[in-house]
LOLUM-663528 format. One line per 8 residues: number of its first residue (from 1); their letters; for each residue x, y, z of N, C-alpha, C, CB. Coordinates in steps of 0.2 Angstrom, whole numbers, plus 5000, padded with zeros to 4 digits. Glycine has a CB too. Layout:
NUM) a) X,Y,Z,X,Y,Z,X,Y,Z,X,Y,Z | ...
***
This chain:
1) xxxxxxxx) 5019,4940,4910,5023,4938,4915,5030,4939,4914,5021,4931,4917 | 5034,4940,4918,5041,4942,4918,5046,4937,4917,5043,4945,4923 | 5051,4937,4915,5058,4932,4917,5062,4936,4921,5062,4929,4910 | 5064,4928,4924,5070,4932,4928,5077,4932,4928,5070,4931,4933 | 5081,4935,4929,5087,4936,4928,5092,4931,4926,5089,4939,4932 | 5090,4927,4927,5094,4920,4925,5090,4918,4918,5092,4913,4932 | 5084,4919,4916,5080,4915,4912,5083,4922,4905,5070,4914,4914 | 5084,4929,4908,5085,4933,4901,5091,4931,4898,5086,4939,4902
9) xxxxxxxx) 5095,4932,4905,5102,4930,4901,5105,4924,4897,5105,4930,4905 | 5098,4919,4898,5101,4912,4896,5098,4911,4890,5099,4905,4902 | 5091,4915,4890,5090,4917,4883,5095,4919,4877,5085,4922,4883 | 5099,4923,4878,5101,4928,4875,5106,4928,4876,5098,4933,4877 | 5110,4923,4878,5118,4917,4878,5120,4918,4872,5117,4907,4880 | 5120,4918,4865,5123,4918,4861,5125,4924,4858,5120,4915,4858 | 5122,4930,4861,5126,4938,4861,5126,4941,4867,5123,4944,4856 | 5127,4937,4872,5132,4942,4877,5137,4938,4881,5128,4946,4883
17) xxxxxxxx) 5138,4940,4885,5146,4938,4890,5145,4940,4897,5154,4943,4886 | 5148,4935,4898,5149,4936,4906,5145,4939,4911,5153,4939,4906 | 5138,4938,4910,5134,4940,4915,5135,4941,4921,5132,4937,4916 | 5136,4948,4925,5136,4947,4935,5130,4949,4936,5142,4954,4939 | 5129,4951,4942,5124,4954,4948,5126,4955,4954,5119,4949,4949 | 5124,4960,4955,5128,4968,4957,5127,4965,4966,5121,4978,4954 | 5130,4962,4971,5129,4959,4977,5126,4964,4982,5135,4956,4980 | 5135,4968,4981,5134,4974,4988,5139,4979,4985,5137,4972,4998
25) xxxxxxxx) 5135,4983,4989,5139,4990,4988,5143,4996,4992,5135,4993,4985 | 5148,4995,4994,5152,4997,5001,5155,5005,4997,5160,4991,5004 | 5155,5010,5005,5156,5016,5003,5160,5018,5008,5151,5020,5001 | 5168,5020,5007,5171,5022,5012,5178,5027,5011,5172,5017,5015 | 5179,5034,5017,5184,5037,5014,5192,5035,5018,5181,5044,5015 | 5195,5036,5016,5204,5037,5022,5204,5042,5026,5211,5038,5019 | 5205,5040,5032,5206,5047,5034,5210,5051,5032,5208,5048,5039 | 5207,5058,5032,5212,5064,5029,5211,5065,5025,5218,5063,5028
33) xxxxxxxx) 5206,5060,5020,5205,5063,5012,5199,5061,5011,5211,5060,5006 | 5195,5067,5010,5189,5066,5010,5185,5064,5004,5186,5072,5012 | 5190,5059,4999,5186,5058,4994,5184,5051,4996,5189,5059,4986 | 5176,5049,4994,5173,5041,4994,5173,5040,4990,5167,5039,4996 | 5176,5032,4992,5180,5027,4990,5171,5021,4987,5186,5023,4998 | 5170,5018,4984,5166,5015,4981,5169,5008,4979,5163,5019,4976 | 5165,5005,4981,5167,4994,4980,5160,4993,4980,5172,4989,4990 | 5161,4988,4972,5156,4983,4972,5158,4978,4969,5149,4986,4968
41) xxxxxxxx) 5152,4974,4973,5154,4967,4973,5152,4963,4968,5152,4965,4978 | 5152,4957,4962,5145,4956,4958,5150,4949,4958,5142,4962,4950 | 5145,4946,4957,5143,4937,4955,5143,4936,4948,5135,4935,4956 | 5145,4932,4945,5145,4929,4938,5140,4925,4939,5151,4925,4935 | 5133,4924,4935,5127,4920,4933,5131,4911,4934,5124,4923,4924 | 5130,4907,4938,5130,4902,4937,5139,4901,4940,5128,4900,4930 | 5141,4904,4944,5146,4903,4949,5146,4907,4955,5153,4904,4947 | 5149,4904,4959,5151,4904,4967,5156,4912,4968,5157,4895,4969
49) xxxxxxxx) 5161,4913,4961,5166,4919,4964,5162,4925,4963,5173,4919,4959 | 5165,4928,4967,5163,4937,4969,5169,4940,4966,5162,4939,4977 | 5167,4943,4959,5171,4950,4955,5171,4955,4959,5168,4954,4948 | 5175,4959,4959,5176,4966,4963,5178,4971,4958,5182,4967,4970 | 5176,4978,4959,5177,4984,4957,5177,4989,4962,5172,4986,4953 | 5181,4995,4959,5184,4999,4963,5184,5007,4960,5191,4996,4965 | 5179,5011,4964,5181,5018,4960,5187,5024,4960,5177,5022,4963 | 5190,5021,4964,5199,5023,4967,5203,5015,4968,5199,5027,4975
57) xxxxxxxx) 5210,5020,4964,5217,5015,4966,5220,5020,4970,5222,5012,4959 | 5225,5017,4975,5230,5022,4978,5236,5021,4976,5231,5021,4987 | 5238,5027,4977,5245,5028,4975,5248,5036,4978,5244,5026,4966 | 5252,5029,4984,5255,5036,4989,5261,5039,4987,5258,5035,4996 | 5266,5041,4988,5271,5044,4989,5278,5038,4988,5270,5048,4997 | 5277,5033,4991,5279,5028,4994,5279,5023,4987,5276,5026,5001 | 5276,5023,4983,5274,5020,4979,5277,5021,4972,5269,5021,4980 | 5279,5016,4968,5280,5017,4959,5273,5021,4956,5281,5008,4955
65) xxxxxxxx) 5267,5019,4958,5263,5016,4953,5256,5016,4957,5265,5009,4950 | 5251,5019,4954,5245,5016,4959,5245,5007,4960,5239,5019,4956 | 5242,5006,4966,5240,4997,4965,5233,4996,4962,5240,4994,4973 | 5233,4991,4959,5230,4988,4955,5230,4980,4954,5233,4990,4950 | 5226,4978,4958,5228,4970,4960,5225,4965,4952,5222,4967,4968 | 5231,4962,4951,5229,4958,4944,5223,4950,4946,5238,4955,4939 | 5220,4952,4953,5216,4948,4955,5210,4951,4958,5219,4944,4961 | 5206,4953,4953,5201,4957,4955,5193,4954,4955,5202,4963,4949
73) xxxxxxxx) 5195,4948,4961,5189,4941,4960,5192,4937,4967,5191,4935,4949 | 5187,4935,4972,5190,4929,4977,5181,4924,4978,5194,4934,4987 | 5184,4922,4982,5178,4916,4983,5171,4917,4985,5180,4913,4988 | 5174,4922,4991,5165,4924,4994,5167,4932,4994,5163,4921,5004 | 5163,4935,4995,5161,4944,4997,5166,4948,5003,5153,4943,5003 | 5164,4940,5008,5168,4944,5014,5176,4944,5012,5166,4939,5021 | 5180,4939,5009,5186,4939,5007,5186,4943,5003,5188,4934,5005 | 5183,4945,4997,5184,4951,4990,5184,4958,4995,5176,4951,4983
81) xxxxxxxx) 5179,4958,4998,5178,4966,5002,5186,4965,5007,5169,4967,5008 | 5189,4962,5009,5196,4962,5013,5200,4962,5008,5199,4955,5018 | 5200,4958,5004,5206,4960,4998,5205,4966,4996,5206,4956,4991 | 5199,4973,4994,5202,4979,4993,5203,4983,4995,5201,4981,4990 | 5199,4982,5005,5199,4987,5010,5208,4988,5010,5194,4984,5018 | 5211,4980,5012,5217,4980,5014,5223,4982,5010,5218,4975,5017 | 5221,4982,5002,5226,4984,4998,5226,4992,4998,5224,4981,4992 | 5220,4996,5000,5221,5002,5004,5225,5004,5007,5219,5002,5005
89) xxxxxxxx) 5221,5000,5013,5225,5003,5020,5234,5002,5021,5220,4997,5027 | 5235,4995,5016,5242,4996,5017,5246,4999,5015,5245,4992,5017 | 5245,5001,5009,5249,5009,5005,5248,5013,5010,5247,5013,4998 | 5241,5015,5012,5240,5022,5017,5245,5019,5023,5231,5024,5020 | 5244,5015,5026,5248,5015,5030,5255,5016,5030,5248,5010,5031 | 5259,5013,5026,5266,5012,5024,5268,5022,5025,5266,5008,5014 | 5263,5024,5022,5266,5035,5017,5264,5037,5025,5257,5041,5008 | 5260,5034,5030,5257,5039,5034,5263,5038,5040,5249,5038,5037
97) xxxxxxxx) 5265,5030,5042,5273,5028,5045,5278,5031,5043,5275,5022,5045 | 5279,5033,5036,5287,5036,5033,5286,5044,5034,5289,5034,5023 | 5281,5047,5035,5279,5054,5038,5276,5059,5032,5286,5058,5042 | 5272,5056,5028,5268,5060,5025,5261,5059,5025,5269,5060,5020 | 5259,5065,5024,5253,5068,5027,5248,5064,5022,5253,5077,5028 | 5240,5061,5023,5237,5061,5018,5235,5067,5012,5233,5059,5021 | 5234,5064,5007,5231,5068,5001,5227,5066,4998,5234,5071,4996 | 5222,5070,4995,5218,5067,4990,5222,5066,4983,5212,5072,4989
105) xxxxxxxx) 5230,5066,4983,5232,5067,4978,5233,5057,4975,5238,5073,4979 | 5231,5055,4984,5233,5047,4986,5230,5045,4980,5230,5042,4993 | 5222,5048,4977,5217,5043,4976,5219,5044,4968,5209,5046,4978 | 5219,5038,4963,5217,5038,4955,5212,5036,4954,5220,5035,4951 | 5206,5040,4950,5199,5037,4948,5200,5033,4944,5193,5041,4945 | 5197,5029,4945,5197,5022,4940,5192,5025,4934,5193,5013,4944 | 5196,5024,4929,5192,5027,4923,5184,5023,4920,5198,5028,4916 | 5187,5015,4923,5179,5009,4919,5175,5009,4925,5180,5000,4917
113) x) 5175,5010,4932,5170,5012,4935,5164,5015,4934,5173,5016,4938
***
């Protein structure tokens, strides 16, 4: 008979760390640039917050630096998935109002992805 995900991990507490589980898994491009964008969501064993990850950072024209939120974690799902759709959309926004054209050059692969 099996254990379950909660029982391995709790076994096995004294060499690992930080447990998640993988919630959802959102897939979406910008217009103009046809690379897909990847967000997942995951749980920490024995809390309420939803971690996020991200296959791409943007980083327009308009910009120092790709964005990189040093809050990569909110309460529920639905708030984690708005925190990174909209950290998107507002750089792309911002470069597509000052009159530059999308690129795929927007996108930076996240190398731990």
């Amino acid at each position: 008979m099996g254990s379950t995900p909660v029982e391995v991990f709790e076994a096995n507490k004294d060499f690992l760390e930080d447990p998640m589980e993988l919630i959802k898994q959102y897939q979406f491009s910008l217009k103009g640039i046809p690379t897909t964008i990847t967000v997942r969501l995951l749980r920490y064993f024995g809390s309420d917050k939803i971690h996020f990850t991200q296959s791409h950072y943007i980083k327009t024209p308009t910009q120092i630096d790709a964005y990189v939120t040093s809050h990569p974690y909110n309460n529920d799902a639905d708030s984690a998935l708005s925190q990174v759709v909209t950290g998107f959309t507002r750089f792309y926004s911002e470069a597509v109002s000052k009159g530059h054209a999308p690129s795929k050059d927007w996108l930076v692969a996240n190398e731990y992805f």
